[in-house]
N, C-alpha and C positions, 0 to 999 in steps of 0.2 A: 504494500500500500504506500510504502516510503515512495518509492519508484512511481510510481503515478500521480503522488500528488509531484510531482519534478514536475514530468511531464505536461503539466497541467498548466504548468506555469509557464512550459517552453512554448505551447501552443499559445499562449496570448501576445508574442512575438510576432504573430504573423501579423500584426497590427504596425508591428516595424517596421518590417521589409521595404528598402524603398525599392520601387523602378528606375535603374540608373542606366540609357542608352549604355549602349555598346560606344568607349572612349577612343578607341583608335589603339595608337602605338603610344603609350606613354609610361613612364617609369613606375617602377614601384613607391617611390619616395613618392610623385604625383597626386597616385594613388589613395597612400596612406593620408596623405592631406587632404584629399577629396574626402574620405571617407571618415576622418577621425572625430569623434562626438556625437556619434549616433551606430549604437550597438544593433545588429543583425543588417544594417544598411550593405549591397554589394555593386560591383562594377564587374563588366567583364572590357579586357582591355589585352591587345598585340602583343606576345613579347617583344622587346627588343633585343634581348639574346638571340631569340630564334625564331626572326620573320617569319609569317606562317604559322604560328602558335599561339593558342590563346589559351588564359590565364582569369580564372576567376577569384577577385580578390573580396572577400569576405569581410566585415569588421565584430569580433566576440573580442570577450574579453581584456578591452579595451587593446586589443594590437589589430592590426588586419595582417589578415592569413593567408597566403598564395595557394593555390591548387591548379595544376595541367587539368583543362579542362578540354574534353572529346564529344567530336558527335559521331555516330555511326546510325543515325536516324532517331534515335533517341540520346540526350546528354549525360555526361555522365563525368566523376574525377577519381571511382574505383570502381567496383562490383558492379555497387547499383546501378539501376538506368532509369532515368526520368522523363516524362512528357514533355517539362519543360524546364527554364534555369531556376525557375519562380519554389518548385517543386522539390528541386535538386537542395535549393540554402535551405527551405523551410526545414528538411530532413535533417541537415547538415547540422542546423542550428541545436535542434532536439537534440542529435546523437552529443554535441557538444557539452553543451549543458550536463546533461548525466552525467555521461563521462567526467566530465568536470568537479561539479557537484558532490557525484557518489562513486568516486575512483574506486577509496578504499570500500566503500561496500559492494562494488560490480565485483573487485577483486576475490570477494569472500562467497560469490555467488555458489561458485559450485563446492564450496570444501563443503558445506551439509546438507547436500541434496536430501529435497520429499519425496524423492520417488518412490520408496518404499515403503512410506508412512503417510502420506498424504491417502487422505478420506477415498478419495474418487479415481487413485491410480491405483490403489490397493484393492479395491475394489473394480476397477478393470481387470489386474493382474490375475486376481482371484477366476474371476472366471474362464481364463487363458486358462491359467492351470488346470481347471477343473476339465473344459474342453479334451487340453493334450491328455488327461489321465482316463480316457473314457477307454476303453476295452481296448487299449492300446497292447498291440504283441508284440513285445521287442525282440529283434533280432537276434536269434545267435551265431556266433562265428566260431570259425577253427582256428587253434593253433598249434604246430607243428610243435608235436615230441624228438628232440635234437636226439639221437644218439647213432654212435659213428657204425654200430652195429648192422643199424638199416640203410639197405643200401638198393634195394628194388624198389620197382614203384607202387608193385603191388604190397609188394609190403608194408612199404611204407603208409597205405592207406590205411591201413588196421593200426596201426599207431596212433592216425589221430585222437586225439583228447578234442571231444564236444565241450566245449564251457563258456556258459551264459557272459557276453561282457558286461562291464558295467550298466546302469543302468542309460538310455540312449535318449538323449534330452533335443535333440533335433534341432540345435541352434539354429538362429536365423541373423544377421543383423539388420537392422532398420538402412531402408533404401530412403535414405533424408532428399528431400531437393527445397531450393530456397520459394519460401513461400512469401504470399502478401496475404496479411489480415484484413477485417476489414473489420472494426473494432476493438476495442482493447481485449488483445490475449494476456493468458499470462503461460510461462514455460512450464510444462509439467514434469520437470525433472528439477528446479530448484527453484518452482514456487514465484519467481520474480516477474516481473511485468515486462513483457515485451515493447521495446519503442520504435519509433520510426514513422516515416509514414510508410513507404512500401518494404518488402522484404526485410522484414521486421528479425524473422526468425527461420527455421527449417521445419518442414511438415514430411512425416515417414509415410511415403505414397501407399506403402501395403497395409498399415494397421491404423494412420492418423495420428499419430502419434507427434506432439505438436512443441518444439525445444528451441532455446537460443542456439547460434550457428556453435559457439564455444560449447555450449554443453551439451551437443550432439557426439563433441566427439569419445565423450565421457557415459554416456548412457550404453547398457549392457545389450550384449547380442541377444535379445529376448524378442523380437517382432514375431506377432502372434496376426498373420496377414487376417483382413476382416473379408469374409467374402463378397460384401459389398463392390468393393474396391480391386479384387481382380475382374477385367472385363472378358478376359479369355484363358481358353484353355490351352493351347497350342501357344510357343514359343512364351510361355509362363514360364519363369526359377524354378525350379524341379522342387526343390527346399520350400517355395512359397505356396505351389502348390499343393504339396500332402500336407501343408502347416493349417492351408485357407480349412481347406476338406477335412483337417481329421484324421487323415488316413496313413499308411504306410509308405505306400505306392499312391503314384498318379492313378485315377481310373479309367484313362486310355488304353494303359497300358495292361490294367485288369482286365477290362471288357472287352478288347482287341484278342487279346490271349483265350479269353475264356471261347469266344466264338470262333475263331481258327482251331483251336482244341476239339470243336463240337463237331464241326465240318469239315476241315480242312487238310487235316493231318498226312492226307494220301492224295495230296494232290500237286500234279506232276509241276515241279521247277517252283514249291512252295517259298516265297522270298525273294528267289531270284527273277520271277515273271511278273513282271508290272499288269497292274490295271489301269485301268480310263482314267486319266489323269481328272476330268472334268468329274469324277466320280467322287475319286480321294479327295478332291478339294469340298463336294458335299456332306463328306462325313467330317472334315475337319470342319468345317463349320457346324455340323450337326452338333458337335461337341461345344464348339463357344458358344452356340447359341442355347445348350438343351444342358448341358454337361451331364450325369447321370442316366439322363434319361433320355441322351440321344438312342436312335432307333438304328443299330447296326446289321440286325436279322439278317437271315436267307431272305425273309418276302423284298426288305427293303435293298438289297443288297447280296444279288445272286453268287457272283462271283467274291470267291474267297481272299482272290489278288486283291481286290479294292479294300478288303479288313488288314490285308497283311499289307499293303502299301501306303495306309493312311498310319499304322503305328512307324514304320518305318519314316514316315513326315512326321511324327511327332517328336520321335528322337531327334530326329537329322537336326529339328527345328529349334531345341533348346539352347535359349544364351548360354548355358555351361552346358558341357557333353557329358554326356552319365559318366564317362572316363574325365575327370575332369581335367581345365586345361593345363591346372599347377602340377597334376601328376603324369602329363600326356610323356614328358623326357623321360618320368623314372618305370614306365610303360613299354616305353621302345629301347632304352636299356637293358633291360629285361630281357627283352625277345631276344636282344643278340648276346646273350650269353650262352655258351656252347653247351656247357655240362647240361643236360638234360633236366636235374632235381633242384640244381641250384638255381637256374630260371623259371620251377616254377616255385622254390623257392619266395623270389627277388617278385612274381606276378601276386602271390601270395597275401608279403610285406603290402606292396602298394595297395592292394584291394580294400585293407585294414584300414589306410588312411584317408579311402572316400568318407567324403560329408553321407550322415545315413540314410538320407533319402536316396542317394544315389548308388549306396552299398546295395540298400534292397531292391532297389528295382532292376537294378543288375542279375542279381543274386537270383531273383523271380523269372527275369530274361533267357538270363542263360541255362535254367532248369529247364524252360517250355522248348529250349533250341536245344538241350538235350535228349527232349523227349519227339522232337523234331525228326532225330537224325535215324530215333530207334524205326523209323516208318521208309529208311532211305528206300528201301526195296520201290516202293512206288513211289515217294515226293523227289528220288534222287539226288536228295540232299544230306551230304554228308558233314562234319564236322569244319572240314574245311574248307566247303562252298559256303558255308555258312558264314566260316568268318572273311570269306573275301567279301560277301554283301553287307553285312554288320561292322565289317572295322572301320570302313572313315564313317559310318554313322554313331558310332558309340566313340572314336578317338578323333581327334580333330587340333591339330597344333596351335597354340597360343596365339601367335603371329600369322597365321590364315595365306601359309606362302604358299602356292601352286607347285613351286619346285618340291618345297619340304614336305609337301602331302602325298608329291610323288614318287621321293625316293623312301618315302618310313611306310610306303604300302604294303608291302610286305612284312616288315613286323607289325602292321595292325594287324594283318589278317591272322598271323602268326598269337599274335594274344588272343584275341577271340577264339581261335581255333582251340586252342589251350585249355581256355576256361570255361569253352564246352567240354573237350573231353576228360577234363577234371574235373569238375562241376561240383560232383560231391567231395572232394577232395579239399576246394580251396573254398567255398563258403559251411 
């Protein structure tokens, strides 16, 4: 409340502001004479350093203040961008004031954040929680029993030890971008009043989630997406999605699965034969527009190609690749390691360190492509046709280079291949 009565006081300023033409080329010393004895009064006036450059001089605080001022269709001397100059010092004026005013308490702003005590974020949080704890199954994983004993592969499969990881919390972090209010907010991570006139603060597009830019970067990887707020299903965060939902897995890639399983499993060049592209593009919309309860049927949807080619755009289509991009290098490392155990060893390691939305849906994939290959006698698809269609859809290199896509094809296809026919070995 401190903070807004400031504010309160910076807004009857606007009554200051004088309209001062644009001065030409003249000095700063000029300037400050023009302008001195009337606080928030500005000019904007040519450098003389550097013909070509203009210079908005401000009077607070009994000095007047230089700022490089730019247009690029709207004005602007940092971040912000304003309609007009008028717009630009009002803001200017306020951020100053505060700042000025309540240094040391802006400074104290986030050392005893409410987020976790505050009435109505505790109270958000609480139902987040309650949400993620809803018949939630968490994943389990393998890990390999070390001993120099075992040395087959067979063998070594009977060595695995099953055991639960710890519990699997699905972090998410909040996807901030700078927002404009449109009356007084206040931040709901340290309680304080937001100022300014535009872009006050950051708003987290996935949950709303509503903070100062500084105390964004302080708040926990906890974004609990609203479903409101995702407008689609396809090329959605893999992460934001089973957070929005509830779920483990996308339900694309359930429903996609569950109906290629029903139908499809014997049918010739399953994966590798495309459907009507004009087809796959009605089911991916079936999905943003229906989500759950799009209609993938045999009535609706004869051909099997068009279920199996629309989850294949789902994948292909995600911002992160279910391999993701930070671990695409220690992927294709992997693959060219000779020893046979110790690569999948090293495929193993990496899989441990997907984010777990994308552990599981992995993990779910490569079961169904296992269960795939058991039908090759009629679909003709074996282990490693599979992974020549699957790996640049599930591995895809950071930097998006055509060269590097094309010389690491082979060890995509090589991983995939892998972790089809280890399947139950490495999750």
């Amino acid at each position: 409340m401190h903070l807004l009565k400031l504010s309160r006081n910076c807004f009857s300023w606007g009554t200051c502001l004088s309209y001062i033409l644009f001065h030409g080329m003249i000095s700063r010393d000029y300037a400050d004479e023009l302008l001195s004895g009337t606080e928030g009064a500005y000019l904007i006036r040519e450098s003389q350093r550097q013909p070509g450059t203009y210079t908005l001089a401000l009077r607070f605080g009994h000095q007047t203040l230089n700022y490089r001022l730019f247009y690029d269709g709207k004005h602007f001397v940092g971040e912000k961008r304003f309609e007009s100059v008028h717009d630009l010092v009002t803001d200017a004026l306020i951020t100053l004031y505060i700042e000025t005013k309540a240094a040391e308490y802006i400074a104290k702003m986030t050392t005893n954040p409410i987020y976790e005590h505050l009435g109505y974020t505790s109270l958000f949080k609480d139902k987040m929680v309650h949400r993620l704890s809803r018949g939630r199954t968490e994943p389990r994983r393998v890990t390999f029993q070390r001993d120099e004993r075992i040395s087959s592969p067979l063998v070594r499969r009977s060595a695995l030890k099953d055991t639960p990881e710890k519990q699997c919390s699905y972090e998410k972090i909040h996807n901030f971008k700078v927002h404009t209010f449109r009356g007084p907010h206040w931040c709901e991570y340290c309680a304080n009043f937001m100022w300014g006139l535009i872009a006050q603060g950051v708003r987290c597009s996935d949950c709303g989630l509503n903070v100062h830019k500084q105390c964004s970067k302080l708040v926990p990887s906890d974004c609990q997406p609203d479903l409101r707020r995702i407008k689609k299903v396809f090329s959605c965060d893999l992460t934001t999605l089973v957070k929005a939902h509830n779920t483990t897995r996308p339900m694309v890639v359930d429903m996609c699965i569950r109906e290629i399983e029903l139908r499809g499993m014997k049918s010739e060049g399953l994966y590798r034969v495309s459907g009507f592209s004009e087809h796959i593009e009605d089911v991916r919309l079936a999905f943003d527009r229906d989500g759950e309860k799009a209609d993938i049927s045999a009535s609706a949807y004869a051909d099997i190609n068009i279920i199996a080619g629309a989850l294949k755009l789902y994948l292909r289509d995600l911002p992160i690749p279910v391999i993701t991009f930070d671990l695409y290098s220690k992927f294709i490392q992997a693959a060219k390691i000779p020893n046979a155990e110790s690569r999948l060893e090293a495929i193993h390691e990496g899989l441990l360190q997907l984010p777990p939305a994308h552990y599981e849906t992995l993990r779910y994939l490569m079961a169904h492509l296992k269960r795939v290959t058991m039908f090759e006698k009629y679909n003709l698809m074996n282990a490693e046709n599979l992974g020549i269609v699957f790996g640049p859809t599930l591995m895809q290199p950071p930097e998006q280079n055509a060269l590097t896509t094309l010389n690491d094809m082979r060890q995509q296809k090589l991983v995939v291949q892998l972790i089809i026919e280890h399947e139950d070995v490495l999750f």
